[in-house]
Backbone of each chain as ProteinMPNN parsed JSONL, in Angstrom:
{"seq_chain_A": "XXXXXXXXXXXXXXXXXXXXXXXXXXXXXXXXXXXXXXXXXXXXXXXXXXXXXXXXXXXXXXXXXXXXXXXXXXXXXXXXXXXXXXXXXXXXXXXXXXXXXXXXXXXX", "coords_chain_A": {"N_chain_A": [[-7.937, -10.751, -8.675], [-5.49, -13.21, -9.548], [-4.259, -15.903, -8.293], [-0.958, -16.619, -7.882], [1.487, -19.224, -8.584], [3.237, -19.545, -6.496], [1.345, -18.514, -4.408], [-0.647, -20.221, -4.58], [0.41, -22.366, -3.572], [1.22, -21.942, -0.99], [-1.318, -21.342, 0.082], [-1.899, -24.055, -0.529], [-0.889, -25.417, 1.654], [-1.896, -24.513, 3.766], [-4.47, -24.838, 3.968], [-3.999, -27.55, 4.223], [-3.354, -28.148, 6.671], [-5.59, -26.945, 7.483], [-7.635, -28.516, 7.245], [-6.795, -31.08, 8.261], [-6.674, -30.473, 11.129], [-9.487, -30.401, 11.691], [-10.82, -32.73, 12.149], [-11.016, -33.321, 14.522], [-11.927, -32.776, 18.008], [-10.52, -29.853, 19.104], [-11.367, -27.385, 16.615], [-8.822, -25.71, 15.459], [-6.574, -26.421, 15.984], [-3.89, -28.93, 15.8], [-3.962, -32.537, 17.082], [-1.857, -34.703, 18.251], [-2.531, -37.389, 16.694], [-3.899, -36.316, 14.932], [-1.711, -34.689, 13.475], [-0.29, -36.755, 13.139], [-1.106, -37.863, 11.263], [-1.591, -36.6, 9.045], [1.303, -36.317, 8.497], [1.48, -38.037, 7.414], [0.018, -39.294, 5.345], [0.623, -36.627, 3.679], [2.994, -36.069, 3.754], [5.379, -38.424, 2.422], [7.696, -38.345, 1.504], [9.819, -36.992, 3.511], [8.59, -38.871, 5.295], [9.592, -41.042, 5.118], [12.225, -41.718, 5.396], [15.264, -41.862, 7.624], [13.952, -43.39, 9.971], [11.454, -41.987, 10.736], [8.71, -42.427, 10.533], [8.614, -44.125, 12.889], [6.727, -44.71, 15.982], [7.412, -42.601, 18.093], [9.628, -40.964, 17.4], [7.059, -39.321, 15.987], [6.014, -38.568, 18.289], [7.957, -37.297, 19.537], [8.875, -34.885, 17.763], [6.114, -33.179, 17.945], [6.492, -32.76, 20.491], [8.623, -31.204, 20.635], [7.527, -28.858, 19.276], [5.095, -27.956, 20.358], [5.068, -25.522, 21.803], [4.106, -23.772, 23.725], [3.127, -25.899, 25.48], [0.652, -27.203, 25.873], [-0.621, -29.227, 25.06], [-1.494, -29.623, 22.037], [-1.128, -28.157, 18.817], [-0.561, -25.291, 17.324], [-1.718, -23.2, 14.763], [0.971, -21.288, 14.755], [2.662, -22.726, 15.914], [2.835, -24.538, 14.41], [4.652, -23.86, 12.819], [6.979, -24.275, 12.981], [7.327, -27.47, 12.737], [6.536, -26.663, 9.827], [8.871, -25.576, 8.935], [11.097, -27.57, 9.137], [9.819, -29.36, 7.493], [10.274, -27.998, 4.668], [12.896, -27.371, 4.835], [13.773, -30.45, 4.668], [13.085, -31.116, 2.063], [14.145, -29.371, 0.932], [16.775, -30.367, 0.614], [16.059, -32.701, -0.737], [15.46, -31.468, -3.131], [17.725, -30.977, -4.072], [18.832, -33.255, -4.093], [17.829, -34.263, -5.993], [18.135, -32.716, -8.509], [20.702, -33.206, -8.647], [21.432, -35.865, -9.415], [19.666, -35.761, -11.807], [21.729, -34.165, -13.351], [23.499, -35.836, -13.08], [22.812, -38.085, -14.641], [21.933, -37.227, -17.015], [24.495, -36.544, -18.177], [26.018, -38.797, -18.213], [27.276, -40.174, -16.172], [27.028, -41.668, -13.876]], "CA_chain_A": [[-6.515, -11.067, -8.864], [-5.401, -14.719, -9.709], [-3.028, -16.432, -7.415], [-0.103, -17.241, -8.232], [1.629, -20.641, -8.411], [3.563, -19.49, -4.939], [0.29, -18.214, -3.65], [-1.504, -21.746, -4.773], [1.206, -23.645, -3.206], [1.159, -21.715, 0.423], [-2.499, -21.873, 0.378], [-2.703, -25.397, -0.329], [-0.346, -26.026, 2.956], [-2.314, -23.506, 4.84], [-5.782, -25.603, 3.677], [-4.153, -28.944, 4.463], [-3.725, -28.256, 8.443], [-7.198, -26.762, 8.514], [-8.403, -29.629, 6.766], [-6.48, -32.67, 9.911], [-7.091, -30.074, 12.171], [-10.824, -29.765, 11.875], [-10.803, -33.975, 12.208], [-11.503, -34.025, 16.178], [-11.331, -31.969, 19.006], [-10.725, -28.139, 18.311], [-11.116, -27.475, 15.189], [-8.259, -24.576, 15.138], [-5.36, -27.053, 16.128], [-3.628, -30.025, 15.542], [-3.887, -33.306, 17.979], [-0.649, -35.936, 18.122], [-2.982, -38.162, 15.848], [-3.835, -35.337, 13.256], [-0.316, -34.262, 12.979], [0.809, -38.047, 12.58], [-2.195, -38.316, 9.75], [-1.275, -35.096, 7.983], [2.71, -36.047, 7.792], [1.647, -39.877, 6.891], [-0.767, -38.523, 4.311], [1.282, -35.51, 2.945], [4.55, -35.793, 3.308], [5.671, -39.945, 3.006], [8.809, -38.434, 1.188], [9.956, -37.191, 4.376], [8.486, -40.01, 6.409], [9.77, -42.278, 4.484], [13.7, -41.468, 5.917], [15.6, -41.322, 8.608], [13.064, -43.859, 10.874], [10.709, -40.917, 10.654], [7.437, -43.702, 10.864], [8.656, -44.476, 14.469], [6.22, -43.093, 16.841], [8.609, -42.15, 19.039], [9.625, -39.646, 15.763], [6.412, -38.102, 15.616], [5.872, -37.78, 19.506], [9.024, -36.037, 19.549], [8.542, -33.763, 16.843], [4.67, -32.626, 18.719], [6.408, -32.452, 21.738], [9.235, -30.108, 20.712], [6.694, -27.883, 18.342], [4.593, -27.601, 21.137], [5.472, -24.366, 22.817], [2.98, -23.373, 25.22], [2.995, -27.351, 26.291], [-0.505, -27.895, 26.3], [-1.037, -30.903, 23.9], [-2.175, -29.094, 20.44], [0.094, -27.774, 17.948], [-1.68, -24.44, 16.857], [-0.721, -23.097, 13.322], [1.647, -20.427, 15.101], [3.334, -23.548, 16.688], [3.009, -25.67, 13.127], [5.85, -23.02, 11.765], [8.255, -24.904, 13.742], [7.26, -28.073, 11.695], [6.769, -26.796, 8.258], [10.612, -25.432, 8.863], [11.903, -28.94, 9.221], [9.537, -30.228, 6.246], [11.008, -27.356, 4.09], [14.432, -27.661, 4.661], [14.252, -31.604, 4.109], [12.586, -31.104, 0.518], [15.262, -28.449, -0.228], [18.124, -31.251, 0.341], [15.776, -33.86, -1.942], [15.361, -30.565, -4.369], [18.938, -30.474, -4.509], [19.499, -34.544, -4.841], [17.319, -34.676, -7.517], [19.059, -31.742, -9.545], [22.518, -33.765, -9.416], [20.441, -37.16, -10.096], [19.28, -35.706, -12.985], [22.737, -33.787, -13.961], [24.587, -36.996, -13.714], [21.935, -39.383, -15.911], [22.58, -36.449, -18.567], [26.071, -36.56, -18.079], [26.039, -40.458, -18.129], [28.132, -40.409, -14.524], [26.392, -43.038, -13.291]], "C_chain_A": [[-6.323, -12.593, -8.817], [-4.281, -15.205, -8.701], [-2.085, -16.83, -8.243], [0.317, -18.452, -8.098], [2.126, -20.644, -7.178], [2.526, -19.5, -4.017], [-0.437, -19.46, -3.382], [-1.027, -22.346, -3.467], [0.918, -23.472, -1.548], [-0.217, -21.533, 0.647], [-3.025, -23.34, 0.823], [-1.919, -25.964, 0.893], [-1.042, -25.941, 3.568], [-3.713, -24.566, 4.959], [-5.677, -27.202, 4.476], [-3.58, -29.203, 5.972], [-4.332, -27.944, 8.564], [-7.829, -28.279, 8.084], [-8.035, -31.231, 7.95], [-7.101, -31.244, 10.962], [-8.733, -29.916, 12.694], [-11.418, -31.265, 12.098], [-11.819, -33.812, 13.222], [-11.335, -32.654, 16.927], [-11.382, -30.224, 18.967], [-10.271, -28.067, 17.096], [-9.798, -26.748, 14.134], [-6.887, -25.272, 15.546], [-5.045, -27.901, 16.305], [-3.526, -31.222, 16.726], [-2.794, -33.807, 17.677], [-1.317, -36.821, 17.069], [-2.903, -37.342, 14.953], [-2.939, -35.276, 12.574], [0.336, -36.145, 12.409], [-0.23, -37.888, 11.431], [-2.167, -37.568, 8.585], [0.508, -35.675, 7.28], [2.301, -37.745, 6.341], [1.215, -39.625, 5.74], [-0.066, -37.748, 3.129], [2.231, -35.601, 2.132], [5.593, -37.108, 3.11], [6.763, -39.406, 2.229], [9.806, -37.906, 2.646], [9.954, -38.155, 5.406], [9.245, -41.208, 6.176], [11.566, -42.114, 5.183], [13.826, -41.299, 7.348], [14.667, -42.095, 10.183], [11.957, -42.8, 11.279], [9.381, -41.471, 11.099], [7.344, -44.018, 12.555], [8.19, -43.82, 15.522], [6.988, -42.86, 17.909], [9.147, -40.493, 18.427], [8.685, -38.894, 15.817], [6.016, -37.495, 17.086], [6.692, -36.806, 19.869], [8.723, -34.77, 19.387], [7.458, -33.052, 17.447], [5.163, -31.98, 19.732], [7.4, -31.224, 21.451], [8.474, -28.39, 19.734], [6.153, -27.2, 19.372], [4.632, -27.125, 21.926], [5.024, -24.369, 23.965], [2.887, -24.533, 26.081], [1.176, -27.531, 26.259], [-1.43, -28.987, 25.054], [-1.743, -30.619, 22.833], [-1.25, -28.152, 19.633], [-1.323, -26.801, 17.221], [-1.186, -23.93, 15.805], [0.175, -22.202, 13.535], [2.721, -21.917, 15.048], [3.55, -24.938, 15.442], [3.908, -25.395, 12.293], [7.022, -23.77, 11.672], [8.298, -26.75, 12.53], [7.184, -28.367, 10.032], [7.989, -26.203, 8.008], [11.037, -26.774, 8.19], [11.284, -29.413, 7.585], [10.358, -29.263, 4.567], [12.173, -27.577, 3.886], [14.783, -29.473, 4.304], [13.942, -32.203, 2.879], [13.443, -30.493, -0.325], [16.15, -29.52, -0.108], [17.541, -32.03, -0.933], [16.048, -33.117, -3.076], [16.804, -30.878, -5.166], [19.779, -31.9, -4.967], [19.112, -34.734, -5.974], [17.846, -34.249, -8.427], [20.527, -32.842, -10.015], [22.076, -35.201, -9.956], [20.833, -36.946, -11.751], [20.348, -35.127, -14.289], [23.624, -35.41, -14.51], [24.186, -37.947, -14.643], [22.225, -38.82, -17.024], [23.829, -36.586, -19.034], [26.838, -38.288, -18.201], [27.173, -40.807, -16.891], [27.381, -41.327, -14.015], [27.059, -44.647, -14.047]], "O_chain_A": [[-7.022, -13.222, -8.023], [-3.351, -14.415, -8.539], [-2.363, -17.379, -9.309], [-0.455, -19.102, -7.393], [1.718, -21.559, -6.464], [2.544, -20.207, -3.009], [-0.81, -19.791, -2.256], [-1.732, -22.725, -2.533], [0.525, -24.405, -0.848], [-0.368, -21.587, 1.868], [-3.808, -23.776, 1.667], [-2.294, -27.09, 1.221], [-1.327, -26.929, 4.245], [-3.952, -25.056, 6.063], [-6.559, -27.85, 5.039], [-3.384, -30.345, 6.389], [-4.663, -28.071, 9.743], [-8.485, -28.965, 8.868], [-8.82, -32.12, 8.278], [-8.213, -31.409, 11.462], [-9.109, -29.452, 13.77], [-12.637, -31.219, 12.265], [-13.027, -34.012, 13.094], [-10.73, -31.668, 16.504], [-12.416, -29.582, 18.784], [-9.23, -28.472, 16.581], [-9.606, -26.893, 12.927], [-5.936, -24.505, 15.394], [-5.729, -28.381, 17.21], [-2.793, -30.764, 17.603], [-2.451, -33.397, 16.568], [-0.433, -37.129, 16.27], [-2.001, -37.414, 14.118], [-2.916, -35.595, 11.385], [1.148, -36.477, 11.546], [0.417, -37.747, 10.393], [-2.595, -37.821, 7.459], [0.894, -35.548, 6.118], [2.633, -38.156, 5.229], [2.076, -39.712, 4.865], [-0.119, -38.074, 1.943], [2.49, -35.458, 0.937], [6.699, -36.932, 3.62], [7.295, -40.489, 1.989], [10.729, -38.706, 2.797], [10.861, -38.363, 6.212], [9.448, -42.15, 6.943], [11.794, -43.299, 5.427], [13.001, -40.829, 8.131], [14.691, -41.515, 11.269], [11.605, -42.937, 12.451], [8.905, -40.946, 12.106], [6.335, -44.114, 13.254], [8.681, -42.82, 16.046], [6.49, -43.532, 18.812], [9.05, -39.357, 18.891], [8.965, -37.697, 15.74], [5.744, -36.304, 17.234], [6.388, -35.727, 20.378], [8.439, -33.863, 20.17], [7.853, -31.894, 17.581], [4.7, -30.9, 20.098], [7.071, -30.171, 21.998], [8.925, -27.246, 19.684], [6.47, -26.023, 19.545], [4.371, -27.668, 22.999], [5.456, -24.866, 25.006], [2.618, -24.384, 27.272], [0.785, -28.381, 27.058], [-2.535, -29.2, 24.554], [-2.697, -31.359, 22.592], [-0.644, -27.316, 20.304], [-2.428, -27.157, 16.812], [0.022, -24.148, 15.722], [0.616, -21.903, 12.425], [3.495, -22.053, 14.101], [4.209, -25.968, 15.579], [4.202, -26.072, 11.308], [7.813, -23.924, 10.741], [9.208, -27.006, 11.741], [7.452, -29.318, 9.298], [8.336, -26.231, 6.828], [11.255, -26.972, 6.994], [12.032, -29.74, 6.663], [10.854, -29.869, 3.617], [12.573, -27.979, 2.794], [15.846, -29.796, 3.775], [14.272, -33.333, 2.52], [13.66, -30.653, -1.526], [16.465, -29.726, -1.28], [18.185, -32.104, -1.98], [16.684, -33.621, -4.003], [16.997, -30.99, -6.376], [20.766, -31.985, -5.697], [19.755, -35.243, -6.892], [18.177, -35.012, -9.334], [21.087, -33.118, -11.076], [22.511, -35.539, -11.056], [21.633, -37.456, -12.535], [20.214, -35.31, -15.499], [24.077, -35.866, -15.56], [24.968, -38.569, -15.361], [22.677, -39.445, -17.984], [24.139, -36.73, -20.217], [28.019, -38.633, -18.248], [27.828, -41.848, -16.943], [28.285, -41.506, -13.199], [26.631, -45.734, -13.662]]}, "seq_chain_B": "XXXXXXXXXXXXXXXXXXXXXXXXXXXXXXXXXXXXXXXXXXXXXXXXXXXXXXXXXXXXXXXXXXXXXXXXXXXXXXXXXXXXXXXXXXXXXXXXXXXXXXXXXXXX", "coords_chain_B": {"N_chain_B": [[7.448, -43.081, -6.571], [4.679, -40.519, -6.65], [3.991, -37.613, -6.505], [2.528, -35.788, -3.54], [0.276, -33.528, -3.208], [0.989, -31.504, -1.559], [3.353, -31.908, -1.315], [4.445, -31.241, -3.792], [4.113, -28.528, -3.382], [5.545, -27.608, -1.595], [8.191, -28.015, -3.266], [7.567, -26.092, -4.96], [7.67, -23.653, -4.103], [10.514, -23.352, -2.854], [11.394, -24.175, -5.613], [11.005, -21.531, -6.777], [12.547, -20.385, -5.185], [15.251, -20.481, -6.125], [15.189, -20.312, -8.588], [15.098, -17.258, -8.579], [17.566, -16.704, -7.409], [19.185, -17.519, -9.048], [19.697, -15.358, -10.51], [21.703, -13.433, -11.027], [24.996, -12.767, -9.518], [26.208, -15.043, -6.75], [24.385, -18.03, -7.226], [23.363, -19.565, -5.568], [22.442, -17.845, -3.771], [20.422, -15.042, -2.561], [20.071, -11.699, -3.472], [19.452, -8.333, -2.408], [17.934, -7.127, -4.912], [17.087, -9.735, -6.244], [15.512, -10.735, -4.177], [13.317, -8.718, -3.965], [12.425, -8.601, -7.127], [11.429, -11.508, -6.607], [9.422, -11.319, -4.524], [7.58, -9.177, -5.609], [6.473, -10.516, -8.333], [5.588, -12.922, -7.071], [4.565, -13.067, -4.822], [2.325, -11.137, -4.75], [-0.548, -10.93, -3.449], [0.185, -10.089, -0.638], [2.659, -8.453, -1.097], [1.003, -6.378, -1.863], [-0.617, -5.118, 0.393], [0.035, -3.388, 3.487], [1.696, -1.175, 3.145], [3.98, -2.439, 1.644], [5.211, -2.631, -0.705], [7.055, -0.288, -0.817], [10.101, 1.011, -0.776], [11.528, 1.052, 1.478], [10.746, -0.904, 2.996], [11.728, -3.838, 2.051], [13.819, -3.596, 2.144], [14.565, -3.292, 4.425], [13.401, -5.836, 5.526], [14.985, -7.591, 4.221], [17.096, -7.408, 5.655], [16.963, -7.898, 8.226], [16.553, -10.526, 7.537], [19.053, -11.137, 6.81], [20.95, -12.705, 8.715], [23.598, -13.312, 9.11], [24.793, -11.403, 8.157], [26.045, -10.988, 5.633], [24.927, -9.841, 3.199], [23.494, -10.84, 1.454], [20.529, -13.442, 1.026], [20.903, -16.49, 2.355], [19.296, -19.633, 1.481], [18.592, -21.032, 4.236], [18.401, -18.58, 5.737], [16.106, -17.311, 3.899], [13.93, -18.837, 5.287], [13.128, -17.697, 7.489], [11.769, -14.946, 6.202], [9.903, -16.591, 4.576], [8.508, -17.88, 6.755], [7.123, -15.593, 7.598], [4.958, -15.073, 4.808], [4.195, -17.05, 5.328], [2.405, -16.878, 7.537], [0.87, -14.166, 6.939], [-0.488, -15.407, 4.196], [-2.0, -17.304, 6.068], [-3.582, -15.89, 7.269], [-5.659, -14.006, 5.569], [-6.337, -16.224, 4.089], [-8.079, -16.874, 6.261], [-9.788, -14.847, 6.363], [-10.852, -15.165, 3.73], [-12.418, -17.289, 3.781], [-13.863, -16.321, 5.578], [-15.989, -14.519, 4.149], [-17.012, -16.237, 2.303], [-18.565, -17.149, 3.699], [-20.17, -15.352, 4.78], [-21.127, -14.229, 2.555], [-22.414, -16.661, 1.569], [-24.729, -16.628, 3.632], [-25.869, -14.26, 3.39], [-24.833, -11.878, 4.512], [-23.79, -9.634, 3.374]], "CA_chain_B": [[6.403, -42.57, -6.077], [3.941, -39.595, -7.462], [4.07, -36.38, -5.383], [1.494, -35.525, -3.221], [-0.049, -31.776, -3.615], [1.893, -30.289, -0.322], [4.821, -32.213, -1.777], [4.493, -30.037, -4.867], [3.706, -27.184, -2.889], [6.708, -27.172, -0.918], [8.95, -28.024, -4.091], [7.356, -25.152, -5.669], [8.061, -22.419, -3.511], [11.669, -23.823, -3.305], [12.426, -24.004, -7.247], [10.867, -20.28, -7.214], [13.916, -19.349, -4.412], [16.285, -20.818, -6.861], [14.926, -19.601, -9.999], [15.169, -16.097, -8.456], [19.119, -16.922, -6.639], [20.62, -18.065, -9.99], [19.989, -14.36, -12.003], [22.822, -12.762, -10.796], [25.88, -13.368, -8.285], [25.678, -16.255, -6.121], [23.342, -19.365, -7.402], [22.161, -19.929, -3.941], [21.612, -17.081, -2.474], [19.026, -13.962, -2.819], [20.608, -10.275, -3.471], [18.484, -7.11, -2.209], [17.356, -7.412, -6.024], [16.454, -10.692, -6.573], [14.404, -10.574, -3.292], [12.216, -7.866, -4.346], [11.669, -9.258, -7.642], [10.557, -12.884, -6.237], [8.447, -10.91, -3.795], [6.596, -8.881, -6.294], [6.406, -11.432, -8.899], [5.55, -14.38, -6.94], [3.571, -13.038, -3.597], [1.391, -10.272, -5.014], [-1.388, -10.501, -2.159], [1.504, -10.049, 0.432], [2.955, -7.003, -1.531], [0.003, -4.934, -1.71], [-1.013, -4.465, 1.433], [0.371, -1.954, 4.606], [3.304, -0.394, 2.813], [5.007, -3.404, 1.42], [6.362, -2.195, -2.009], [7.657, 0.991, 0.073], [12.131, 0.199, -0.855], [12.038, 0.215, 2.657], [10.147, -2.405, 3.728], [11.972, -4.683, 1.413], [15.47, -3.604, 2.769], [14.442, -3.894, 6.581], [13.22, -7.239, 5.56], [15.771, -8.39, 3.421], [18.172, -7.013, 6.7], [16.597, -8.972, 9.555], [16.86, -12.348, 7.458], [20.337, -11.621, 6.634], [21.284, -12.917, 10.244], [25.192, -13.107, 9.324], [24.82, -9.662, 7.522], [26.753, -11.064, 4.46], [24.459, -8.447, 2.359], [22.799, -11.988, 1.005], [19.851, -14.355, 1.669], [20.618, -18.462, 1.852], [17.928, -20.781, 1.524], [18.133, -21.304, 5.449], [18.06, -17.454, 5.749], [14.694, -17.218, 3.937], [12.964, -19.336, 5.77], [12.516, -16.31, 7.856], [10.912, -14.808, 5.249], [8.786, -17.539, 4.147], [7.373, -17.903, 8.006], [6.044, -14.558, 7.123], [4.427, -15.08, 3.917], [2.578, -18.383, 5.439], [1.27, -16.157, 8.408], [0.288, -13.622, 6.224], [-1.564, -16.349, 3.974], [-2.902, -17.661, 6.963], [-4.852, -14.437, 7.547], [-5.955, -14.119, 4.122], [-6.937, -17.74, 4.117], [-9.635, -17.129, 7.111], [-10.684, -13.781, 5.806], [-11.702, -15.391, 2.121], [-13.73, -18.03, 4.645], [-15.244, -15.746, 6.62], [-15.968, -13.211, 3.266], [-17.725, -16.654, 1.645], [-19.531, -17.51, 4.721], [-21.005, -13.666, 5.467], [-21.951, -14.119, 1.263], [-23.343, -17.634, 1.469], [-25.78, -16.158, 4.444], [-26.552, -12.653, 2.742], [-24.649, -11.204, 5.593], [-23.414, -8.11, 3.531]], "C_chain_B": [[5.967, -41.098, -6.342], [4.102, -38.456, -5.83], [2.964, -35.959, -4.855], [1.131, -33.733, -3.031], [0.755, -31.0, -2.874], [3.286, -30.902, -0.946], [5.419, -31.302, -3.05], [3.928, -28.771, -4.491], [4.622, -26.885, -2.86], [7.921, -27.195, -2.133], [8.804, -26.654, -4.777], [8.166, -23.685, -5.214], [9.73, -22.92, -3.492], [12.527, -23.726, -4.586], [12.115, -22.461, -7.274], [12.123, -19.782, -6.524], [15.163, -19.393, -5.287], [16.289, -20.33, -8.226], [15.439, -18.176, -9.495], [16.928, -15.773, -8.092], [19.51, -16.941, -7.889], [20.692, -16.888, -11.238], [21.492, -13.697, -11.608], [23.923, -13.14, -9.581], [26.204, -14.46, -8.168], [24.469, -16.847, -5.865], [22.632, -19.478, -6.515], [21.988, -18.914, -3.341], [20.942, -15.82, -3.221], [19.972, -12.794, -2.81], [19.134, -9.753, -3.166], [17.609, -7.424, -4.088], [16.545, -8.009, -6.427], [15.402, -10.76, -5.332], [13.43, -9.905, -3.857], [11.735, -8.211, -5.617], [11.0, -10.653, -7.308], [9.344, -12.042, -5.458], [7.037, -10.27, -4.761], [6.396, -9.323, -7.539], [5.048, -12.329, -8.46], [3.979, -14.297, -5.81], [2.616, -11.369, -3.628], [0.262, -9.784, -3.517], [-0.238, -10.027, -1.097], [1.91, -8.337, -0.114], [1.868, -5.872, -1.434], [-0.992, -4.783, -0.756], [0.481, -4.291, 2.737], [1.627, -1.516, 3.984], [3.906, -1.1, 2.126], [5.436, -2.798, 0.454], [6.608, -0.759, -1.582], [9.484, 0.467, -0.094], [12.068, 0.067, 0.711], [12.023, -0.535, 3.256], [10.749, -3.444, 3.409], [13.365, -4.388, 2.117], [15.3, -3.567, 4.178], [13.992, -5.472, 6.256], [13.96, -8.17, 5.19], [16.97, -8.008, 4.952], [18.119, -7.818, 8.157], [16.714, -10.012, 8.746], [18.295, -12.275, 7.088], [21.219, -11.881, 7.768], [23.101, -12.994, 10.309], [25.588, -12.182, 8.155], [26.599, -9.941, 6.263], [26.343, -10.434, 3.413], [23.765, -10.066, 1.423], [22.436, -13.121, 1.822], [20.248, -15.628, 1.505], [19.749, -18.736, 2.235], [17.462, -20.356, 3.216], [17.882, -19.625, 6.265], [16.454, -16.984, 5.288], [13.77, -17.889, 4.331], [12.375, -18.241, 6.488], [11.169, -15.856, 7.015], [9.764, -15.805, 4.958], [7.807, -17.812, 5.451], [6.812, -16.208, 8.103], [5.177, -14.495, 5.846], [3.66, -16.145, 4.555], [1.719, -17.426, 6.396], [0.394, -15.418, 8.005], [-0.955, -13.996, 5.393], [-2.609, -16.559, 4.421], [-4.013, -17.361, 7.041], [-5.969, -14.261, 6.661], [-6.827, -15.033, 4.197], [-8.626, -17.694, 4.794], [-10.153, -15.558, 6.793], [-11.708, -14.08, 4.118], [-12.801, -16.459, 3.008], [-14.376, -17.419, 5.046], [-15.757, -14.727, 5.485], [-17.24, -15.244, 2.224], [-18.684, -17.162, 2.169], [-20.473, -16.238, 4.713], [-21.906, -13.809, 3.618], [-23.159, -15.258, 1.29], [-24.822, -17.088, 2.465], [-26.051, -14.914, 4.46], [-25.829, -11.79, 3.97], [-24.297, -9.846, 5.098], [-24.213, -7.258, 3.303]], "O_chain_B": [[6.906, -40.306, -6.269], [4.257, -38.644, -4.623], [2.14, -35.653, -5.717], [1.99, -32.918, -2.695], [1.234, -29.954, -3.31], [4.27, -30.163, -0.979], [6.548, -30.829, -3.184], [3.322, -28.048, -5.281], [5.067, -26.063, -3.661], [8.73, -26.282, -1.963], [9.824, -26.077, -5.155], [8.955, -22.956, -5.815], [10.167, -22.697, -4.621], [13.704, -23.402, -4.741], [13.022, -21.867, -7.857], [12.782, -18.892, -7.063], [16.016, -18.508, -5.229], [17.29, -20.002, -8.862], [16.428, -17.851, -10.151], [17.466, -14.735, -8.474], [20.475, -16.185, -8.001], [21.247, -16.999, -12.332], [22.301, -13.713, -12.536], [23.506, -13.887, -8.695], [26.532, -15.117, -9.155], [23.676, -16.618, -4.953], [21.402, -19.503, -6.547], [21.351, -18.956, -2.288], [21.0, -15.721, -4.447], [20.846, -12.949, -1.958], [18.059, -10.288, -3.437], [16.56, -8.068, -4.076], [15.491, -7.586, -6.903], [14.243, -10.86, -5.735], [12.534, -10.606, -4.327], [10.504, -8.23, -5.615], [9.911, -10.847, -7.849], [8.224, -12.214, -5.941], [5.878, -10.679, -4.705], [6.017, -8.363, -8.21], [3.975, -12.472, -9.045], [2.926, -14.934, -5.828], [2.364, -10.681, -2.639], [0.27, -8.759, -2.836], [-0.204, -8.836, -1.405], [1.506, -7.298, 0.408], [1.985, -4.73, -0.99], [-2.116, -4.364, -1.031], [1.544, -4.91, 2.778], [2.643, -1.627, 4.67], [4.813, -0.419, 1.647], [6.422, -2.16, 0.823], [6.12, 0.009, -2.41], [9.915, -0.472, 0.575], [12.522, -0.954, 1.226], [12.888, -0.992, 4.002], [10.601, -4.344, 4.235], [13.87, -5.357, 2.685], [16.193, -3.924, 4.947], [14.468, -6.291, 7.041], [13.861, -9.341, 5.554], [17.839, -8.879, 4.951], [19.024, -8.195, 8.902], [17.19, -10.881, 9.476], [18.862, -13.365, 7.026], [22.282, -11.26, 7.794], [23.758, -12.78, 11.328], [26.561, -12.298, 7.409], [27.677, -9.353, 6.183], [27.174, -10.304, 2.514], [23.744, -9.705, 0.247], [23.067, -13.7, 2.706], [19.964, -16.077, 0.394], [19.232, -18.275, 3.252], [16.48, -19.686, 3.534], [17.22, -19.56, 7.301], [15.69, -16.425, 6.076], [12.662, -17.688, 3.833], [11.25, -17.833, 6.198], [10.002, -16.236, 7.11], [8.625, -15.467, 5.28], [6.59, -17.945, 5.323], [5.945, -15.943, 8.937], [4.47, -13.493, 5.95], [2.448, -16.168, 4.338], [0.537, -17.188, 6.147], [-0.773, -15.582, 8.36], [-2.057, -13.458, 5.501], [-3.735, -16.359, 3.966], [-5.079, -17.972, 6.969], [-7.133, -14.374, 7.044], [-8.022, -14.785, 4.359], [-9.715, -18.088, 4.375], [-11.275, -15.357, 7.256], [-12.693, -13.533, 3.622], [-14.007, -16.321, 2.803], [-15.58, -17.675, 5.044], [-16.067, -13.712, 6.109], [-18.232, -14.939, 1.562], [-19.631, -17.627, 1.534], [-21.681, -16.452, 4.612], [-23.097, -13.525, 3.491], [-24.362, -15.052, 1.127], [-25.927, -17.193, 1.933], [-26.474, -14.39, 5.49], [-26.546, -10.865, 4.353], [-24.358, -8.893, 5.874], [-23.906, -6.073, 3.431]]}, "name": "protein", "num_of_chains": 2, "seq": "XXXXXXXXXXXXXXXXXXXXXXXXXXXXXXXXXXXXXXXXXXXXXXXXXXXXXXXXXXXXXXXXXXXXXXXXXXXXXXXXXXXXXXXXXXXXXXXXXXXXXXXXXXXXXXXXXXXXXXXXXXXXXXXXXXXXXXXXXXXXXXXXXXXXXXXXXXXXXXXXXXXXXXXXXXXXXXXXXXXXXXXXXXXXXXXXXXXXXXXXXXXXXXXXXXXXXXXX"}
């Protein structure tokens, strides 16, 4: 059976926290460095807003992911982060759409 | 700036919620309908295994993400959903590893 382009897409997330996570340490979950090297890496449309860069920002973010408390963000506990990265791609999804309505529309 | 692969991951799965929201009704959000076609469309592995294309599975599922039981999914409603399709993945994910590992070393 071929994957689909959904299937691709949630694979290639799923691939690219084993792939920081397997950096250092245990190989099955994310350190405070990984996770900063994965968003810095990944996601710089996210990082790029909102003082997001400020480690202060990504200690946060680790520290409130990090259920159980014991200093590794495990991919149960990485849900909590690919929420947030989700929902701040659907707002861009949705700037870009009117972007691109209004350049058609010559509103600009 | 060029999109990086999880950046077009996450867009992906996103334009598919919207492609599927804008056949009928309300644009943004998911009917019992449009759910079940995105599902068996989009997430094939997911559908065919323990029961899933069973109507009921799809209407108990589509019923727990409708958390303000407006009889329709928004975006921030399927996230639900979608933190079951990555877990699911997940699984998947380390069963095709451990299925090319057991081959690479003649294990079957």
């Amino acid at each position: 059976m071929t994957d689909t382009r959904v299937e691709e897409s949630l694979f290639q997330i799923i691939h690219c926290y084993h792939e920081y996570a397997a950096r250092e340490g245990d190989a099955e979950t994310l350190s405070l460095e990984e996770l900063k090297a994965l968003l810095m890496d990944n996601v710089p449309r996210f990082m790029e807003t909102l003082g997001r860069k400020e480690p202060y920002y990504i200690t946060q973010l680790f520290r409130a992911a990090d259920k159980n408390q014991d200093n590794q963000i495990c991919f149960e506990e990485f849900l909590y982060i690919l929420g947030k990265l989700v929902k701040d791609y659907h707002l861009q999804y949705h700037r870009q759409l009117c972007a691109h309505y209004c350049t058609q529309h010559s509103l600009y």
